[in-house]
Backbone as CSV, one residue per row, in Angstrom:
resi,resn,N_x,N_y,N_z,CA_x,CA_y,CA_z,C_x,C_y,C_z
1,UNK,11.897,8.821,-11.493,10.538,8.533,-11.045,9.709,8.026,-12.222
2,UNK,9.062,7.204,-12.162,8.037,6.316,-13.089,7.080,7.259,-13.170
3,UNK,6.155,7.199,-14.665,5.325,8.110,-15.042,4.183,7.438,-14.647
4,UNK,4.695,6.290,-14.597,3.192,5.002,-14.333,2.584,5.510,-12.813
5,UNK,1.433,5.331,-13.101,0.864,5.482,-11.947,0.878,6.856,-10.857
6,UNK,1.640,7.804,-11.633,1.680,9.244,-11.010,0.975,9.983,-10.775
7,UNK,-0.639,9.320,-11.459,-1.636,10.445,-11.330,-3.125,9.623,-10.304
8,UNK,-3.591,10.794,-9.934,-4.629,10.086,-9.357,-4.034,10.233,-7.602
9,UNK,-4.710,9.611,-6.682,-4.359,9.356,-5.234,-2.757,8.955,-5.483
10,UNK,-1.968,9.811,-4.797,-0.251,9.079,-4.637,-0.022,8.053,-4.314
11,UNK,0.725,7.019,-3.913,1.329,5.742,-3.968,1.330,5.677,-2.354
12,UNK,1.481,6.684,-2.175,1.992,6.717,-0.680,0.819,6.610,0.462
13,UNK,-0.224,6.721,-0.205,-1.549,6.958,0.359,-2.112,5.751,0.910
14,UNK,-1.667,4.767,-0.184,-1.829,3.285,0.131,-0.099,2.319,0.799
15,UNK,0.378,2.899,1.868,1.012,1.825,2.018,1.859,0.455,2.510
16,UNK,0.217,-0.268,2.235,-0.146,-1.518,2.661,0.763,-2.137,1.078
17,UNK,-0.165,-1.395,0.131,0.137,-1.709,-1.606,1.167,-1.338,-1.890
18,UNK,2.190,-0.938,-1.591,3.610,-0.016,-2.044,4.111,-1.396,-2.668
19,UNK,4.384,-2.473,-2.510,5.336,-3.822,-3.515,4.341,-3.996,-4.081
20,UNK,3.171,-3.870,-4.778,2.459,-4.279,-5.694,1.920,-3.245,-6.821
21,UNK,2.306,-1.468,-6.335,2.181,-1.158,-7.045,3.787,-0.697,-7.983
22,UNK,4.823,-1.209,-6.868,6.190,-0.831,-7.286,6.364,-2.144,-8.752
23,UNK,5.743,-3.099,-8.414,5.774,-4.252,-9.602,4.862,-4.080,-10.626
24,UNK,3.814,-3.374,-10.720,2.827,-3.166,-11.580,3.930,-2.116,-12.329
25,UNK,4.140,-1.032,-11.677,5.129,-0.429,-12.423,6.125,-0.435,-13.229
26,UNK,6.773,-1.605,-12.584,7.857,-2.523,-13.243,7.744,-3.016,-14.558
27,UNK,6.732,-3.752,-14.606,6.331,-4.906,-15.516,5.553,-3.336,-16.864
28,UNK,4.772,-2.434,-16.545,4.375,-1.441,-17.238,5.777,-0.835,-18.154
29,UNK,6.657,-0.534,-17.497,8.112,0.152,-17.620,9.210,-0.767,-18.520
30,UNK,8.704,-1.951,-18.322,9.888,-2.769,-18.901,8.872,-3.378,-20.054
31,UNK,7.412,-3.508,-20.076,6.850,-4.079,-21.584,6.610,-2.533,-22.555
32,UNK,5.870,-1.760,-21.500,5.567,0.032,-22.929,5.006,-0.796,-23.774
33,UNK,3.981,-0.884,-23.340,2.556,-1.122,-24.209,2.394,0.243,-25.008
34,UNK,2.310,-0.321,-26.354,1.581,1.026,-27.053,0.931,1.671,-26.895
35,UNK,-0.413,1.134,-26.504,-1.583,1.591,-26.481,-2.138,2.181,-24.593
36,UNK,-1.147,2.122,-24.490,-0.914,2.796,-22.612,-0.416,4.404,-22.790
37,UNK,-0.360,5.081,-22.576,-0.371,6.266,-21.756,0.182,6.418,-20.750
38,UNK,1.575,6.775,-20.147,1.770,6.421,-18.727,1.328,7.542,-17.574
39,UNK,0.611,8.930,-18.730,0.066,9.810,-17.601,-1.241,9.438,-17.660
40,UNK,-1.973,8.386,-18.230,-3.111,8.053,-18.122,-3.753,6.846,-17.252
41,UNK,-2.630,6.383,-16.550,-2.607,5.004,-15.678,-2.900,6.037,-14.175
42,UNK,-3.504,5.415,-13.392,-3.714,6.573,-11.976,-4.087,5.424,-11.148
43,UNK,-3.945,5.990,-10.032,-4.277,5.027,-8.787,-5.168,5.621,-7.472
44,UNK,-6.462,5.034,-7.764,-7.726,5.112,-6.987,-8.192,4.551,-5.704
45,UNK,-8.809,4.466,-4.789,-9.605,3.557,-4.182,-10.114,3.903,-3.170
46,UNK,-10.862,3.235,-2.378,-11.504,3.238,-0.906,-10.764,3.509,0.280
47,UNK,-11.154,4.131,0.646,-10.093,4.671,2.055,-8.470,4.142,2.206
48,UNK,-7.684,3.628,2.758,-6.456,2.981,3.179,-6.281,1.587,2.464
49,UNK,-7.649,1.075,2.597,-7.591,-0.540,2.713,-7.418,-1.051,1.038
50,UNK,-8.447,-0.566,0.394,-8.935,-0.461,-0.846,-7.930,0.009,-2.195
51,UNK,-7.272,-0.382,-2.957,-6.409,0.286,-3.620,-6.825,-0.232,-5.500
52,UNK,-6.729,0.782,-6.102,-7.242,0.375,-7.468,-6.106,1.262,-8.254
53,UNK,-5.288,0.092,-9.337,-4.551,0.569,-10.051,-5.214,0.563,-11.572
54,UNK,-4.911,1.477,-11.878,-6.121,1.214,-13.292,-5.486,2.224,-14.856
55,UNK,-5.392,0.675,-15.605,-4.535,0.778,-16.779,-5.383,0.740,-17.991
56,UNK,-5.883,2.008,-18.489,-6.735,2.199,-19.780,-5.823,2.197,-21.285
57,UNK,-6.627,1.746,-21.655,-6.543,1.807,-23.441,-6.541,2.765,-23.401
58,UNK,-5.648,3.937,-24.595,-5.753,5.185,-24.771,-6.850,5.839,-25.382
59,UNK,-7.158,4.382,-26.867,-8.087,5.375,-27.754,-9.398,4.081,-27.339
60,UNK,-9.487,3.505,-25.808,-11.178,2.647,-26.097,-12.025,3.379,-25.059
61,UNK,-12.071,4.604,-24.885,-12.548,5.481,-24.280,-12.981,4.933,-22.774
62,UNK,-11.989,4.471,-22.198,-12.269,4.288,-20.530,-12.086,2.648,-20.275
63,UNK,-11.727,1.329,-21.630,-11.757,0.064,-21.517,-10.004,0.023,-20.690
64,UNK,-10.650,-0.935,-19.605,-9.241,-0.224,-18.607,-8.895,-2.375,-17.952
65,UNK,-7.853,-2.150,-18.224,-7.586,-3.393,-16.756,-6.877,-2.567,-15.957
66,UNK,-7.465,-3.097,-14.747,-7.747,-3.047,-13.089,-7.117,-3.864,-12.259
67,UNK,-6.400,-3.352,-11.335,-5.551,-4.266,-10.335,-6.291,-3.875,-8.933
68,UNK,-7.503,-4.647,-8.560,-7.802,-4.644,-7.612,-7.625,-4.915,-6.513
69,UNK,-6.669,-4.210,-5.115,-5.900,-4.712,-3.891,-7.338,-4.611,-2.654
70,UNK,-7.672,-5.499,-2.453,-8.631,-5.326,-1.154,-7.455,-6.363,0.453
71,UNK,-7.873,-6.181,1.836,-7.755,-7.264,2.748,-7.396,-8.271,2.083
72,UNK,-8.948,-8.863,1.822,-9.041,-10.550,1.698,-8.404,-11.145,0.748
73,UNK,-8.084,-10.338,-0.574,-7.500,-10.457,-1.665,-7.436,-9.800,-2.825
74,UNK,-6.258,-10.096,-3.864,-6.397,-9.073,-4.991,-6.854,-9.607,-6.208
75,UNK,-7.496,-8.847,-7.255,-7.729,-9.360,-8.401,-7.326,-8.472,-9.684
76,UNK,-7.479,-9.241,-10.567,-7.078,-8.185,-11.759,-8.366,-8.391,-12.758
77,UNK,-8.695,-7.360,-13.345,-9.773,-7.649,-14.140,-9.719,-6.202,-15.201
78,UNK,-10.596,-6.671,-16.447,-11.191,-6.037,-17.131,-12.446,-5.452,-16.986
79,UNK,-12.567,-3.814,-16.977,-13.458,-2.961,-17.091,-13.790,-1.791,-17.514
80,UNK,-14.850,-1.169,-18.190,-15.171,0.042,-18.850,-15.206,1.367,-17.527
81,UNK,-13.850,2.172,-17.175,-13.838,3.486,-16.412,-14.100,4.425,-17.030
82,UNK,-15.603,5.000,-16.597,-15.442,6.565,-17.317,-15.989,6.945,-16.225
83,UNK,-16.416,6.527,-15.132,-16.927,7.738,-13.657,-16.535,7.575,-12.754
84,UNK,-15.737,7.724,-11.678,-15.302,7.169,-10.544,-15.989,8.018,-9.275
85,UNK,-17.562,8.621,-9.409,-18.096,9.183,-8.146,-18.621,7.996,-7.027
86,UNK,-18.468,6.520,-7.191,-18.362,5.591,-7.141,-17.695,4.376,-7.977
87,UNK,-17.538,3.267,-7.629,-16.393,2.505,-7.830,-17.199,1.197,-8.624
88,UNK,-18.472,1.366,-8.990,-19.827,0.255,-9.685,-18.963,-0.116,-10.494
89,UNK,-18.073,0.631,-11.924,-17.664,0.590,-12.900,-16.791,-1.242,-13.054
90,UNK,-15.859,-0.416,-12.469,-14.947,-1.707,-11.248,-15.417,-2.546,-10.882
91,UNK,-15.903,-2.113,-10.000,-16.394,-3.777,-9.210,-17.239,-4.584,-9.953
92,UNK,-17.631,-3.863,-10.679,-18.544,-4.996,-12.265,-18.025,-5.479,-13.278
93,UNK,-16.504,-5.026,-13.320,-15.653,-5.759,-13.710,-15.371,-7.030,-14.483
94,UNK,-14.787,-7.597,-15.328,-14.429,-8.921,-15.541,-13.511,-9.378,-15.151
95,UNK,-13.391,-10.141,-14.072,-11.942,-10.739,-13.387,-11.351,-11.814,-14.025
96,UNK,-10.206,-11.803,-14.719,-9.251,-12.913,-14.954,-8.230,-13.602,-13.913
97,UNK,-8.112,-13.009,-13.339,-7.684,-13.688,-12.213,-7.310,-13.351,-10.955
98,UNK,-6.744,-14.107,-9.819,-7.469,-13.149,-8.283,-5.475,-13.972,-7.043
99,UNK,-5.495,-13.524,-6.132,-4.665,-13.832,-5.523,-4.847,-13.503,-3.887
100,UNK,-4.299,-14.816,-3.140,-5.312,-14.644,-1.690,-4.370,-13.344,-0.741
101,UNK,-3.271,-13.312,-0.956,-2.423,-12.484,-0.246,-1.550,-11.206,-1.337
102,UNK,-0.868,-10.356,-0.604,-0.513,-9.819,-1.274,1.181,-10.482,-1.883
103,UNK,1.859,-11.215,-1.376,3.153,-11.593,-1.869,3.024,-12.345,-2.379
104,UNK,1.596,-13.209,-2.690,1.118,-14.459,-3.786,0.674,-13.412,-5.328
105,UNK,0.445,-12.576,-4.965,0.054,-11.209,-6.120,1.478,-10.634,-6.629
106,UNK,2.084,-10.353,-5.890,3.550,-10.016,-6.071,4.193,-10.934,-6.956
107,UNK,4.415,-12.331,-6.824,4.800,-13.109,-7.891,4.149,-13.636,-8.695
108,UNK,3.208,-13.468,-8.802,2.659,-14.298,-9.681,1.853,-12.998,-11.068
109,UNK,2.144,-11.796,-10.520,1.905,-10.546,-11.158,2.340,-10.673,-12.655
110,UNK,3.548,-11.130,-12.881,4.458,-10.199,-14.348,3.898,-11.218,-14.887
111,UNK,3.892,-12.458,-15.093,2.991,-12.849,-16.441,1.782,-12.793,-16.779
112,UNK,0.606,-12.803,-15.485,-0.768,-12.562,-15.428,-0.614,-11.371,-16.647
113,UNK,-0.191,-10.418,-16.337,-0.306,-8.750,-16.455,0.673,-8.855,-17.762
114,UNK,1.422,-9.472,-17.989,1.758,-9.659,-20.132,1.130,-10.014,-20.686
115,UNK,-0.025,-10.937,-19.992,-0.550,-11.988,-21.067,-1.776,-11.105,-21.346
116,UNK,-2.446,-10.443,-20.259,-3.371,-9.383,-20.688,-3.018,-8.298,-20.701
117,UNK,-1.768,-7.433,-21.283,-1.713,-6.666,-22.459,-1.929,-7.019,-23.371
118,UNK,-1.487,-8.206,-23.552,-1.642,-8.624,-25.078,-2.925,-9.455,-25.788
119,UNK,-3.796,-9.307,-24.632,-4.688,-9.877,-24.771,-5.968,-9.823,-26.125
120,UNK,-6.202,-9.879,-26.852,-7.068,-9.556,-28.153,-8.502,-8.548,-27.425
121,UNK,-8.605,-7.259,-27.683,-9.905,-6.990,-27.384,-11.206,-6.504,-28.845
122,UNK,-11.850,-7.513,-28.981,-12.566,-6.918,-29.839,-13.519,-5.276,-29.692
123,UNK,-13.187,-4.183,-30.725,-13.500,-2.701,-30.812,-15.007,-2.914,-31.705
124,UNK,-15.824,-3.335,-31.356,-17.077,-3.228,-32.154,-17.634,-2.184,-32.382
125,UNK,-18.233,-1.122,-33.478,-19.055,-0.016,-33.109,-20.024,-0.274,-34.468
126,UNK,-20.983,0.639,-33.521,-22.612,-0.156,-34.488,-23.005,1.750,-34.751
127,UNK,-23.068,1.729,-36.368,-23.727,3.248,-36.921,-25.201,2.859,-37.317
128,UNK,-25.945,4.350,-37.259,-26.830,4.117,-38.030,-26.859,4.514,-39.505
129,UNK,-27.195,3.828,-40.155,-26.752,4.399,-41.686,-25.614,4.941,-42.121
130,UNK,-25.363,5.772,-42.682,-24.322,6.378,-42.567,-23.437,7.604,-41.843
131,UNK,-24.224,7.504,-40.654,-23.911,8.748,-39.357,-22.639,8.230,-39.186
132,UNK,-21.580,9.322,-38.911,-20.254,9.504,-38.580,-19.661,9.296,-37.496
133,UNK,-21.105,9.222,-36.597,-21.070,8.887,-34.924,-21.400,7.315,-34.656
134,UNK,-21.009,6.712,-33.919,-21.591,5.271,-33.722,-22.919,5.691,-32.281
135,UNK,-23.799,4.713,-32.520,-25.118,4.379,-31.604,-24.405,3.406,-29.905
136,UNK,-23.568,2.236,-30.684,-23.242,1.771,-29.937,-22.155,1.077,-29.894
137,UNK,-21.210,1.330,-28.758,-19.924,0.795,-28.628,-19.431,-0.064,-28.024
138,UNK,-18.863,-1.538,-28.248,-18.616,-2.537,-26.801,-16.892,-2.602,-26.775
139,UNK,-16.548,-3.298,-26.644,-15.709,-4.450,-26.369,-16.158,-5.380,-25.503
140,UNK,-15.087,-6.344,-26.805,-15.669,-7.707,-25.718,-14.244,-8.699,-25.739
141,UNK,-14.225,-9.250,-24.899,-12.698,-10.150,-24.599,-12.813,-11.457,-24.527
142,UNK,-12.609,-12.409,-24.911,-12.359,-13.630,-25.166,-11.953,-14.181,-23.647
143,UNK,-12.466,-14.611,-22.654,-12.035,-15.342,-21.173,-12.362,-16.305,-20.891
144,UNK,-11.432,-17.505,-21.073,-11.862,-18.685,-20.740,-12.731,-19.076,-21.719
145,UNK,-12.915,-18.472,-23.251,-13.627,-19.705,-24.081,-15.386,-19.172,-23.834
146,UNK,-15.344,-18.082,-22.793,-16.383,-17.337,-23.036,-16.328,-16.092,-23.745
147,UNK,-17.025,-14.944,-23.974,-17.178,-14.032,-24.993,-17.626,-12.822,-23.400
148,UNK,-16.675,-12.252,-23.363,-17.489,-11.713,-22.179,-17.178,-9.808,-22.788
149,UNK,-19.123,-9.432,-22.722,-18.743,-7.636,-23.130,-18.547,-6.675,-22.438
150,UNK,-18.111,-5.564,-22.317,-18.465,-4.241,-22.312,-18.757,-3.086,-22.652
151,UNK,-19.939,-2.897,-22.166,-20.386,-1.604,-23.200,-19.898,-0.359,-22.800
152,UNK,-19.305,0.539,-24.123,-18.439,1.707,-23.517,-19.786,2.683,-23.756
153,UNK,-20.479,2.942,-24.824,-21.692,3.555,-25.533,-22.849,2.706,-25.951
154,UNK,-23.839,3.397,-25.303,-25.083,2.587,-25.640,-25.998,3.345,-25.821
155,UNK,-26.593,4.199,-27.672,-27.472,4.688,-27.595,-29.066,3.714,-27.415
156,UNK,-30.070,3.467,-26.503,-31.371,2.709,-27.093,-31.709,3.417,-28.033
157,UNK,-32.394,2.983,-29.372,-33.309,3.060,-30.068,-34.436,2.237,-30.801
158,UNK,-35.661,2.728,-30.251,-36.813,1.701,-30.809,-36.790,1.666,-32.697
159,UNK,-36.346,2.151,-33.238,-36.475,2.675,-34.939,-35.781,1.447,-35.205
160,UNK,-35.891,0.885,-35.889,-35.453,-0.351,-36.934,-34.272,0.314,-37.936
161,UNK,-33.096,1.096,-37.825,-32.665,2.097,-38.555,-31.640,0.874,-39.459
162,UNK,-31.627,1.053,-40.821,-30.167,0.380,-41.274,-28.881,0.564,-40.305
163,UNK,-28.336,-0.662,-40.276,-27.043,-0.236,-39.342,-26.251,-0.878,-39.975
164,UNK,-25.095,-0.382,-39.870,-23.628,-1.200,-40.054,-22.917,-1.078,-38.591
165,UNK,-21.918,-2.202,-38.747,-21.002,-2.253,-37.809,-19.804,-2.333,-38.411
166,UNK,-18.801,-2.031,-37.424,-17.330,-1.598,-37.614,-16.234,-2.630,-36.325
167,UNK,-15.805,-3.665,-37.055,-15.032,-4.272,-35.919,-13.823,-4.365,-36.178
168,UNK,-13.182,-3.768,-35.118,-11.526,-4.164,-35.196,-11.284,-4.653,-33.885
169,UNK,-9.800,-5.291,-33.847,-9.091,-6.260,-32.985,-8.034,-5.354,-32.831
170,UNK,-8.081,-5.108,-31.001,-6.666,-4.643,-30.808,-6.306,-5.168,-29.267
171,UNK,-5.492,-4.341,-28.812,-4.885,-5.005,-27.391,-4.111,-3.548,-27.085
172,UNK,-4.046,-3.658,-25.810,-3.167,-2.943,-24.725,-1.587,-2.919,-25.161
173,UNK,-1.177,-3.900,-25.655,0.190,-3.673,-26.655,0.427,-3.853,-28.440
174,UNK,-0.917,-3.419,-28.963,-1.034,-3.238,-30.281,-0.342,-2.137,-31.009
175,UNK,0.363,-2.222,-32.081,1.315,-1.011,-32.545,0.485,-0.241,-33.470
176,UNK,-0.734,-0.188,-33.584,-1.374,0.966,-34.324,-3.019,0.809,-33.800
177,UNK,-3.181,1.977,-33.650,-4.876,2.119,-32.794,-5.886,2.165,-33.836
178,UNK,-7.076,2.024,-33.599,-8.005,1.509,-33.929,-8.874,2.576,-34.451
179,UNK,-9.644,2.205,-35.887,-10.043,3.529,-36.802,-10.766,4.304,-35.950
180,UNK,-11.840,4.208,-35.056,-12.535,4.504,-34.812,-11.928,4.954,-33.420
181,UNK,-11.377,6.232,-32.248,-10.813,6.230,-31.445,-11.704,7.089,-30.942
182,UNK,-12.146,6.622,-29.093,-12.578,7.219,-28.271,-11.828,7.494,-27.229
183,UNK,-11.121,8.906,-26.976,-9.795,8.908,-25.565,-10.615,8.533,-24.843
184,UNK,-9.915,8.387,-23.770,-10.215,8.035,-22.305,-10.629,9.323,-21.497
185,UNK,-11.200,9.269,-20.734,-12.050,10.893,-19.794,-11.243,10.898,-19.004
186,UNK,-9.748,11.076,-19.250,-8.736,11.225,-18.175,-8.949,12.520,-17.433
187,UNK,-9.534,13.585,-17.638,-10.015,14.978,-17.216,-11.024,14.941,-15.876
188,UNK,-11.660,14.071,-16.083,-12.484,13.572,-15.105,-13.050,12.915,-14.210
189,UNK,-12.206,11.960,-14.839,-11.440,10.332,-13.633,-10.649,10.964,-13.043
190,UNK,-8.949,12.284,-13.353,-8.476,12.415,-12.269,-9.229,13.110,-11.137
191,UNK,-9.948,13.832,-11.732,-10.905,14.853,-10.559,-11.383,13.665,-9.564
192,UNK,-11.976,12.752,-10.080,-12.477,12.290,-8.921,-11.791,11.329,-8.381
193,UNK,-10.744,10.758,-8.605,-10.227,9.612,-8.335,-10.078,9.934,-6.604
């Protein structure tokens, strides 16, 4: 039995999605991304219809790609999960790319889904002075020649404080994690998933 995807709503719950999440699995199982977790991958969604497979960075505290299965169609995208008492997180998403049926998703899955493991995500974090804690945290991903962010932490502050920032470059199949590591709220995404 695959570790992928074991946690969260069962497989079985959805299955409309059973060949799409048996290939997500696949393609997870046969690349072992470093920076994956396979008890940290879980599978979420909206009643029957709705199915969300969702593959976090270990240490970008909730920066997750998303295999979104709806009816009309599926998509895959990049997004920051840390609450699932609703599904906003997600659906605000950055989509890289989308498929009208599910057996057009089925093949066309294993390279979409290599090319963003490996995809570059910039780890930005902004201190104030020399606090040990960062104020504010993004990633941001390179799509299409745009710069597109997400914010994992966002303290506001009106104070003009000295700041430094801290940027590193990593990816979903990077062989060493990133100085600055925020786990993922796997404790609390499964509760609610």
């Amino acid at each position: 039995m695959s570790q992928f995807f074991s946690a969260g709503v069962a497989a079985e719950f959805f299955p409309r999605w059973q060949a799409l999440v048996g290939a997500a699995r696949e393609i997870l199982e046969r690349r072992s991304p470093a920076m994956v977790d396979p008890a940290e991958t879980f599978i979420t969604g909206e009643g029957k219809e709705i199915c969300m497979l969702v593959i976090p960075h270990h240490w970008l505290g909730g920066v997750s790609l998303v295999i979104v299965a709806r009816p009309e169609c599926i998509d895959l995208r990049w997004a920051v999960v840390t609450d699932l008492r609703d599904h906003d997180q997600i659906d605000l998403g950055k989509v890289v790319d989308g498929w009208p049926s599910l057996d057009a998703a089925v093949q066309a899955l294993d390279p979409v889904v290599v090319q963003e493991l490996s995809r570059f995500i910039q780890w930005s974090c902004v201190y104030r002075g020399e606090a040990a804690r960062p104020r504010r945290i993004r990633a941001s991903l390179d799509l299409n020649g745009q710069l597109s962010r997400l914010d994992v932490v966002s303290e506001f502050s009106l104070w003009p404080w000295p700041r430094r920032e801290v940027v590193e470059r990593t990816s979903l199949s990077s062989t060493n994690p990133p100085a600055f590591r925020l786990p993922v709220p796997i404790g609390r995404l499964l509760k609610q998933a």
